[in-house]
PALUM-377627 format. One record per residue (C-alpha): residue number from 1; x, y, z; residue in one letter. Coordinates in steps of 0.05 Angstrom, whole numbers, plus 32768, in hexadecimal, padded with zeros to 4 digits. Layout:
     k      x      y      z   r
   NUM      X      Y      Z   a
...
//
This chain:
     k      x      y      z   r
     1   9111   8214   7923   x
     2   910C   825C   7925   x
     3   9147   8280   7906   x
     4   916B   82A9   7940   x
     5   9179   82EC   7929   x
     6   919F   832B   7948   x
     7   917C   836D   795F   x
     8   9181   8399   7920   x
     9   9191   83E4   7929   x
    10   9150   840B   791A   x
    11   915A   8439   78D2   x
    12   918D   840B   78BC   x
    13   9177   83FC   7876   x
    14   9175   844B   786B   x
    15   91BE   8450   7887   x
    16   91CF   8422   7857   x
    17   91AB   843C   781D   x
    18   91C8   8481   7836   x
    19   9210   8462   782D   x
    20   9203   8442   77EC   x
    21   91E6   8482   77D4   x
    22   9228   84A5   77E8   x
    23   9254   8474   77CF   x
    24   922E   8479   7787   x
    25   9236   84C3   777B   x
    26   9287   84C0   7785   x
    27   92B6   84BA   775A   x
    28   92F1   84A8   7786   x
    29   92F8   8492   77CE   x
    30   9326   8493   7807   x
    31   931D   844A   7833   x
    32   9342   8450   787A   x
    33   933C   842D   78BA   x
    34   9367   8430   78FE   x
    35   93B4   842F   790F   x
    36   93D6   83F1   790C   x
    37   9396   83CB   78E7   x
    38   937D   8389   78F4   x
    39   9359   8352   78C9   x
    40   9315   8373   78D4   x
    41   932A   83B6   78BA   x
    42   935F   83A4   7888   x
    43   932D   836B   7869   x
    44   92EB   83A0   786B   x
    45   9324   83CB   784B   x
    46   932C   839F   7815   x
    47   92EC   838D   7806   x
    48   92CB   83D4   7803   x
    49   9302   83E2   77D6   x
    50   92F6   83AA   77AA   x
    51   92AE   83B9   77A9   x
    52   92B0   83FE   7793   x
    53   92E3   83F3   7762   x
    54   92BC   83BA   773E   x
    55   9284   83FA   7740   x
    56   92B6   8427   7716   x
    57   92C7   8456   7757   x
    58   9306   8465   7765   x
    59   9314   844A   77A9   x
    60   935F   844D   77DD   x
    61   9372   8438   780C   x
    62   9395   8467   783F   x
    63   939F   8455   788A   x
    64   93C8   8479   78C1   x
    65   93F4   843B   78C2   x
    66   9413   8405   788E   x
    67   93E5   83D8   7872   x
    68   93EF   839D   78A2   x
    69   9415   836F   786B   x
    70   93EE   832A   7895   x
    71   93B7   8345   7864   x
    72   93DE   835A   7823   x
    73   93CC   8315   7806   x
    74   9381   8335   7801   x
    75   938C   8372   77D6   x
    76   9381   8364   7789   x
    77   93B3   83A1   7778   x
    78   93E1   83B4   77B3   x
    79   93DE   83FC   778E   x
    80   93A6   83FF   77AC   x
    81   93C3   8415   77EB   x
    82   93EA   8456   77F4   x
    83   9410   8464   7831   x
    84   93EE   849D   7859   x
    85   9431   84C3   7858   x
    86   9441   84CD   780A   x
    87   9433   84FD   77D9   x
    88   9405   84D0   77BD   x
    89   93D6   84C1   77F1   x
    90   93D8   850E   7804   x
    91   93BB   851D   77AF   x
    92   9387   84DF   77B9   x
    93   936D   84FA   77F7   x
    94   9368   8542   77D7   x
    95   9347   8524   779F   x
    96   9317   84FA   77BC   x
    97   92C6   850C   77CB   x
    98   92C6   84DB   7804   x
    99   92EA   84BB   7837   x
   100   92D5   8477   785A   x
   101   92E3   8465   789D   x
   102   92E8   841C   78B0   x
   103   92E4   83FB   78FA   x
   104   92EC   8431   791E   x
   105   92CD   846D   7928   x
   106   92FC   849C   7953   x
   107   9324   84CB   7937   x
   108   935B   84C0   7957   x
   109   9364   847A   7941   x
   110   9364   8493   78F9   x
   111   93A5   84B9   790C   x
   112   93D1   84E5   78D7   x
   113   938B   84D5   789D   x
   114   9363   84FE   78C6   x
   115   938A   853C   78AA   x
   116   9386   851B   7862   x
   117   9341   8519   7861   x
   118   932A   854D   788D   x
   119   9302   856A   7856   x
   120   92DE   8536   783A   x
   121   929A   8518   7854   x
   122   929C   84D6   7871   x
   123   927B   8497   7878   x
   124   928C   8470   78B7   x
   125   927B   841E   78BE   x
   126   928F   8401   78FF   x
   127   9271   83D5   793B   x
   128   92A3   83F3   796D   x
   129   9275   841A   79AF   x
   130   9270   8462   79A1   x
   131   92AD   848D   79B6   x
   132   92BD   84D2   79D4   x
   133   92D6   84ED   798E   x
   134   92B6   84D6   7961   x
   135   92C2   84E1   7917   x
   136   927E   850C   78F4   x
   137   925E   84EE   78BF   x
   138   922D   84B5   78A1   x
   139   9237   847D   78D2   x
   140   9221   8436   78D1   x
   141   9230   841E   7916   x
   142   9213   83DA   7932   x
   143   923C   83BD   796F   x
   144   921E   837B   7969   x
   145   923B   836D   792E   x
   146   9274   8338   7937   x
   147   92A7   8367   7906   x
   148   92A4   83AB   78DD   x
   149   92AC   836D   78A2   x
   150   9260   8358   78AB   x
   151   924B   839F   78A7   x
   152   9271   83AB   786D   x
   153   9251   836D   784F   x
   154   9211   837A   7865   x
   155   9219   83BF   7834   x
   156   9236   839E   77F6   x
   157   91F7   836E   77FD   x
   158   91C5   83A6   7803   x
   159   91E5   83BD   77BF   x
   160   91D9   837B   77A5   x
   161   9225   8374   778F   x
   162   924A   836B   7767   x
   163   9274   8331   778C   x
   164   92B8   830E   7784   x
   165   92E1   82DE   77A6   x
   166   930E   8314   77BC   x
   167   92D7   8337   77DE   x
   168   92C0   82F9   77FF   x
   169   9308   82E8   7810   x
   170   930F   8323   7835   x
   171   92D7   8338   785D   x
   172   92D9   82F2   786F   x
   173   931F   8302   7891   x
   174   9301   8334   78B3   x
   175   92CF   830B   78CC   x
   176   92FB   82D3   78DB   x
   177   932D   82F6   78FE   x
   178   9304   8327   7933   x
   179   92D9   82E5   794D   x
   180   9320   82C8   7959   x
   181   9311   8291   791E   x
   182   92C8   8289   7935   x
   183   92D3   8280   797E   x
   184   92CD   82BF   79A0   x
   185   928B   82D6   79C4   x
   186   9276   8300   798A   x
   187   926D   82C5   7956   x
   188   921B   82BB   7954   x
   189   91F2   829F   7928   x
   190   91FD   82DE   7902   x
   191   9243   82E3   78F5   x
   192   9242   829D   78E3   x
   193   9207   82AC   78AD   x
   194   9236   82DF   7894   x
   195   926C   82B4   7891   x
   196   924B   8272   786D   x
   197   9237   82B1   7836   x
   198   9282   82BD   7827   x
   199   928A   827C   781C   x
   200   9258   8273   77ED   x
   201   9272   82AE   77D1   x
   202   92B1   8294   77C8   x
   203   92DC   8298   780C   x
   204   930A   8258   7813   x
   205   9306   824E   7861   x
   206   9343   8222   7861   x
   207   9371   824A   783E   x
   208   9356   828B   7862   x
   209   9362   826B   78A4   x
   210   93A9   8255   788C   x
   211   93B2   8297   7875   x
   212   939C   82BA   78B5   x
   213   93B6   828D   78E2   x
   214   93F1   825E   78CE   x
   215   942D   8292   78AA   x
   216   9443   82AF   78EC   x
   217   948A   82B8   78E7   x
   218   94C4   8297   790D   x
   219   94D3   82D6   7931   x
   220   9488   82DD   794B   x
   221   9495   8293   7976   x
   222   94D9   82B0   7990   x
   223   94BC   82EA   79AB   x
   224   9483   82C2   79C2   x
   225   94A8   829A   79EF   x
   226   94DB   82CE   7A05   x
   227   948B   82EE   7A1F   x
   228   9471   82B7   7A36   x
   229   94AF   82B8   7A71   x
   230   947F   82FB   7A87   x
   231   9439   82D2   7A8F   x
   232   9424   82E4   7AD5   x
   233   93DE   82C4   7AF1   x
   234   93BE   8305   7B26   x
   235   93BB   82E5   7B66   x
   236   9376   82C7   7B61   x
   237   9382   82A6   7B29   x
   238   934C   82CF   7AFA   x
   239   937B   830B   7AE0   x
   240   93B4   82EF   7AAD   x
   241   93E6   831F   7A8A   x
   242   9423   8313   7A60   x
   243   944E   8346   7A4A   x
   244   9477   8353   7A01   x
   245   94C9   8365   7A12   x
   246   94D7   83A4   79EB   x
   247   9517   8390   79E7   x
   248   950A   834A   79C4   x
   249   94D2   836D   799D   x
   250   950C   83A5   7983   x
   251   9543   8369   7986   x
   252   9515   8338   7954   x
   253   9503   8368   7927   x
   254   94B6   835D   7934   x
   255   947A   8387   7929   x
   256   9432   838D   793C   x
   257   9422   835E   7912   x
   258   944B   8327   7932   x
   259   9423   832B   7974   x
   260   93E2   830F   7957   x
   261   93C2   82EC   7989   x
   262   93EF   82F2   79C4   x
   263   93B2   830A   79F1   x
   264   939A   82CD   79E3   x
   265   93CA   82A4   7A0E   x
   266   93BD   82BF   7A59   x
   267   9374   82BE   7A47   x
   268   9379   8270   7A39   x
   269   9393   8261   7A78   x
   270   935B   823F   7AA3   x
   271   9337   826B   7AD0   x
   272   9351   82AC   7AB3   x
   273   9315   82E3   7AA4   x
   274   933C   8319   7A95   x
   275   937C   8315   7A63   x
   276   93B0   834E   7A57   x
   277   93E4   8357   7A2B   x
   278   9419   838B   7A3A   x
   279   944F   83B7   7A08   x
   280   947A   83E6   79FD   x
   281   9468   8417   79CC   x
   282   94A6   843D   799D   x
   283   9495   8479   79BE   x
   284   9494   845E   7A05   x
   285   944E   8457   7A19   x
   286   942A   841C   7A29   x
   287   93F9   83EA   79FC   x
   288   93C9   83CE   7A2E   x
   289   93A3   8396   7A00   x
   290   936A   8378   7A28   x
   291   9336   8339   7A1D   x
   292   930E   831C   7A48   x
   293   92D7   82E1   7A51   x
   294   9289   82F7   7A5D   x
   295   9272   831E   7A88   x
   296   92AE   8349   7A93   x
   297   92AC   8387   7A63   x
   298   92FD   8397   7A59   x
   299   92E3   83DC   7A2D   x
   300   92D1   83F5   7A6E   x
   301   9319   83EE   7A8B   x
   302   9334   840F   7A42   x
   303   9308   8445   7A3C   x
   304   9327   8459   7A86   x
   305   9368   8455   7A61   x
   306   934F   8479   7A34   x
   307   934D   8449   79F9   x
   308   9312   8417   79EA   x
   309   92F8   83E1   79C4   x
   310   92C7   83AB   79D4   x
   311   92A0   8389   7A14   x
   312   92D2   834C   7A09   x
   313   930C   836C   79DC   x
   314   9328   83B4   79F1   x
   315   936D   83D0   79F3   x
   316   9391   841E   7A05   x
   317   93D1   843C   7A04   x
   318   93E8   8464   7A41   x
   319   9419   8485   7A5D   x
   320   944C   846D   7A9C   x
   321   9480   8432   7AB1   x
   322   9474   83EC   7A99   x
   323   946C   83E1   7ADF   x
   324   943A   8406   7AEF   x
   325   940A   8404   7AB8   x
   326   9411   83C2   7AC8   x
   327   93F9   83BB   7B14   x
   328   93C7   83F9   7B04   x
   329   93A7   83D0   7ACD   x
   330   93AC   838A   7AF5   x
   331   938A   83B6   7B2C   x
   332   9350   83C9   7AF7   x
   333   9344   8384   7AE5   x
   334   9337   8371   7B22   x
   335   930E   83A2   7B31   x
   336   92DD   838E   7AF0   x
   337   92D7   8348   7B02   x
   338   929A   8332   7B16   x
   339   9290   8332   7B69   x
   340   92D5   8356   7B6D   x
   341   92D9   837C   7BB6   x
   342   92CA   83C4   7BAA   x
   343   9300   83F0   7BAD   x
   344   9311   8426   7BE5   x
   345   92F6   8459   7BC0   x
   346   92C7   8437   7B8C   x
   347   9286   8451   7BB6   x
   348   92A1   849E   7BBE   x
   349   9296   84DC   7BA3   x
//
């Protein structure tokens, strides 16, 4: 049988000797990624990190956010990561010849570290869709890639190494946890080579999975069901949403962290194309997570938010009443499904 292969980027060996390059004449590195990091970017974090440090560069890790603490079991040396708002962080990122940027590629998802490393080139890695701000620099971009973890793997095997469990361990979380443990859309043949690799490498896929998947907290299942008395079905039957009570959210003591997967539950309903999930942000505005099952492309409703994401996996924070963020985004969905009616004024100006 022939082996079934993805549609590789043209120049993409050079990008990634251009990276490697880069990396090579540093000394000491800054690693970030977005707000409120997931398993992809924490885990490609991690394992860049690991990497360069096992090279004899410098390498820390700085993101707008705390380092989400799901993925604290990853880090060889926790003093590895400095929080972006101490004294520390600011003399890193002063003394550092290069800043990474990890799964994203917008600047301003890289929040209050944009300032910190203003001055120092960058490399970006990411397989998010190109933005309207995007952050200058070398970029290795490929938006077929099932996580910003294969691409970071993809450049510690063009350097030929060196390896370690750790490494393995967590760009295989990254993996892992942005195919939605291998189920999602974007897990193809290739993410799956990827992901046998780490393995042989030394990535334990039960305890991973255990790790990523099965030490929620008792507090995450309280607020789950206290949501889950919000799950509305759209009339139609093909629009789901749930929405997250601030006030259990402030009540329980829960974080971002805690709502890991609770997309995932109007999307499972039968039927359902389109999934959202809805919440109230500390400073009032509105998180607007969205999935979605082929061929509806939920980027295109965040990008009119004026967030973005992926075809499938998207989310944006707005401004306006739970209400009606909620019936304009309902309204949107709708809209992007296939053989929705047109709108009034969809065929205008």
């Amino acid at each position: 049988m022939n082996e079934v292969r993805r549609a590789v980027p043209p120049g993409r060996d050079a990008v990634l000797d251009e990276i490697l390059d880069a990396l090579a004449e540093v000394g000491e590195v800054v690693i970030t990624t977005h707000a409120n990091a997931d398993g992809d970017g924490a885990g490609s974090e991690v394992a860049l990190a690991a990497f360069l440090r096992a090279r004899g560069t410098e390498a820390w890790i700085v993101n707008p956010t705390p380092f989400p603490e799901s993925c604290a079991f990853l880090l060889p040396d926790r003093g590895w990561v400095l929080a972006a708002k101490s004294e520390e962080a600011r003399r890193r990122c002063r003394a550092a010849d290069l800043a990474v940027v990890l799964d994203t590629a917008e600047s301003p998802r890289i929040g209050r570290v944009k300032s910190l490393v203003r001055k120092l080139p960058k490399v970006v890695i990411d397989h998010h869709p190109p933005g309207g701000k995007p952050i200058a620099g070398v970029v290795f971009r490929d938006t077929a890639a099932c996580a910003t973890g294969a691409l970071v793997f993809e450049l510690i095997d063009r350097a030929g190494g060196p390896w370690s469990a750790a490494i393995a361990s967590a760009l295989y979380i990254a993996v892992l946890t942005d195919t939605g443990g291998f189920r999602f859309a974007n897990t193809d043949p290739s993410c799956l080579r990827v992901a046998a690799q780490l393995v042989e490498l030394g990535a334990s896929p039960e305890k991973l999975h255990r790790a990523a998947y099965g030490r929620f907290r008792p507090r995450r299942f309280e607020l789950l069901r206290e949501a889950l008395a919000t799950l509305t079905v759209h009339e139609g039957g093909r629009v789901a949403w749930m929405i997250v009570p601030k006030d259990a959210y402030d009540r329980l003591g829960t974080t971002v962290e805690d709502l890991e997967g609770f997309v995932d539950v109007p999307r499972d309903i039968d039927g359902v194309e389109v999934a959202v999930l809805f919440r109230t942000t500390a400073d009032g505005r509105i998180k607007v997570s969205l999935r979605s099952v082929s061929p509806v492309d939920v980027n295109v409703i965040a990008t009119e938010l004026g967030g973005g994401g992926h075809v499938r996996a998207a989310a944006a924070v707005v401004k306006g009443s739970l209400e009606s963020v909620v019936e304009d985004v309902a309204r949107r969905a709708e809209r992007a499904l296939p053989d929705a009616p047109a709108a009034p004024h969809d065929g205008g100006e």
